[in-house]
N, C-alpha and C positions, 0 to 999 in steps of 0.2 A: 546476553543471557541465552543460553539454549537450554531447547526442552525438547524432552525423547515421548514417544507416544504411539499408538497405534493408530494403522488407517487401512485398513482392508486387510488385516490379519500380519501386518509387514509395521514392524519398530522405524519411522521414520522420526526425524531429526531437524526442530526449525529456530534459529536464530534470529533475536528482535536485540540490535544494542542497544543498548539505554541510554547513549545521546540520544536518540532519534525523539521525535512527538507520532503517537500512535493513533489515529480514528479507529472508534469500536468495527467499522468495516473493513479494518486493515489495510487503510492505506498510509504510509508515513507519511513524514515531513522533517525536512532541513534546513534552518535557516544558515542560509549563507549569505553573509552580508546583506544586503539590501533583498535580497528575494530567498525565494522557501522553494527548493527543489520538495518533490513529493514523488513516488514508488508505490507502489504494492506489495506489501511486506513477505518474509519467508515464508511466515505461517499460514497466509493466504495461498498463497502459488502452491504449496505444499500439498494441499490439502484441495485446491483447484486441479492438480496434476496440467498435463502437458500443457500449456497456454499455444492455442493454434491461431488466434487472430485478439488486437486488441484494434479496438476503435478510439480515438479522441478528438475533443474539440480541439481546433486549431487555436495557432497563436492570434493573440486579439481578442480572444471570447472572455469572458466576464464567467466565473467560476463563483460559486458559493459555498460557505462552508456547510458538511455534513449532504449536499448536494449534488449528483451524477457529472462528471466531468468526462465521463467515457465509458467502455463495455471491455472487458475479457471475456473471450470463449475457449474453453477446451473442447475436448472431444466429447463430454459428459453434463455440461454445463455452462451457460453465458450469465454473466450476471454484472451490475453496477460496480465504480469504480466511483468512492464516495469522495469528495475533497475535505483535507483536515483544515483548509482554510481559505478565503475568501481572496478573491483580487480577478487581474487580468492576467491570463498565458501568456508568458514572455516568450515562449519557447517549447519545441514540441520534443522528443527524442527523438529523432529523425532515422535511426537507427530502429526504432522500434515496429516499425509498418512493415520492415522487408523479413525482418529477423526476432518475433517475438518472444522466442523459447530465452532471448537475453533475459528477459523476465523470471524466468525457473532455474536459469546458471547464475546470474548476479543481479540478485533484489535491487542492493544498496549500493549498485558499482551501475555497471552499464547498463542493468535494467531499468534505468529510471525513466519516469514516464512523462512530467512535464516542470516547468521551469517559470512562476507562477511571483509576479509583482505584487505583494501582499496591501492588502487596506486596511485590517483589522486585526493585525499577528500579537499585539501582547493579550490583548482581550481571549483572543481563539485558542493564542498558545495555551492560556489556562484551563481551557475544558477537554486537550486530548490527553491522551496517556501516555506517563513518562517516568523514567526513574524507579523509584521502589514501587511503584504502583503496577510498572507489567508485571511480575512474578506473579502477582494476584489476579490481573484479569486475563494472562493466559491460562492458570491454573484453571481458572472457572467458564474460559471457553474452551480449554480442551474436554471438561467433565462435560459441557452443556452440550457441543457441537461433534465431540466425536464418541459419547456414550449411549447415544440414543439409542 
């Protein structure tokens, strides 16, 4: 799905497919076989503008859902990178530390950010956002987050 909108007077442009599972903080999730890749979605980075550094916890660390698993800074703003579900880091983007604008060029391709052994995925899958349900909660973050 994409959605057109304003952000500092300028009609930008951000896509959330709807395979994906969405955290209200905007980070996705993928299950892929046995594990759930997770990203920072379009509308996130969008609206973060240029992503200058991300931080994360390494492979091995114990994640929670709805819980901080690292930081993005732009030039304007640093903020949490929430987990849409629970387990241990299997895997870091290793790509992401030297070159994190992959972040703002491909959310759901090479920007992805960790690679995560899940403990609790059919429980968790049901409480993020998915399918007919994004149309509605981006509707009501783009009024809530970009009309203020």
């Amino acid at each position: 799905m994409k959605f057109k909108f304003e952000l500092e007077g300028e009609t930008v442009e951000a896509e959330l497919p709807e395979d994906l599972y969405y955290h209200p903080d905007h980070c996705w999730a993928r299950v892929e076989g046995d594990k759930v890749r997770v990203g920072f979605d379009d509308f996130g980075q969008v609206t973060a503008g240029q992503i200058l550094f991300i931080r994360l916890k390494p492979a091995g660390k114990e994640v929670k859902q709805n819980e901080t698993f690292g930081t993005v800074e732009t030039g304007k703003w640093v903020g949490p990178l929430k987990s849409p579900i629970s387990g241990t880091i299997a895997e870091v983007n290793p790509e992401i530390k030297t070159n994190p604008s992959l972040v703002n060029k491909d959310p759901y391709g090479k920007g992805w950010l960790i690679l995560v052994n899940p403990s609790n995925l059919e429980r968790e899958l049901k409480s993020l956002i998915t399918g007919d349900a994004i149309k509605a909660w981006m509707e009501k973050e783009i009024k809530e987050r970009l009309k203020k």
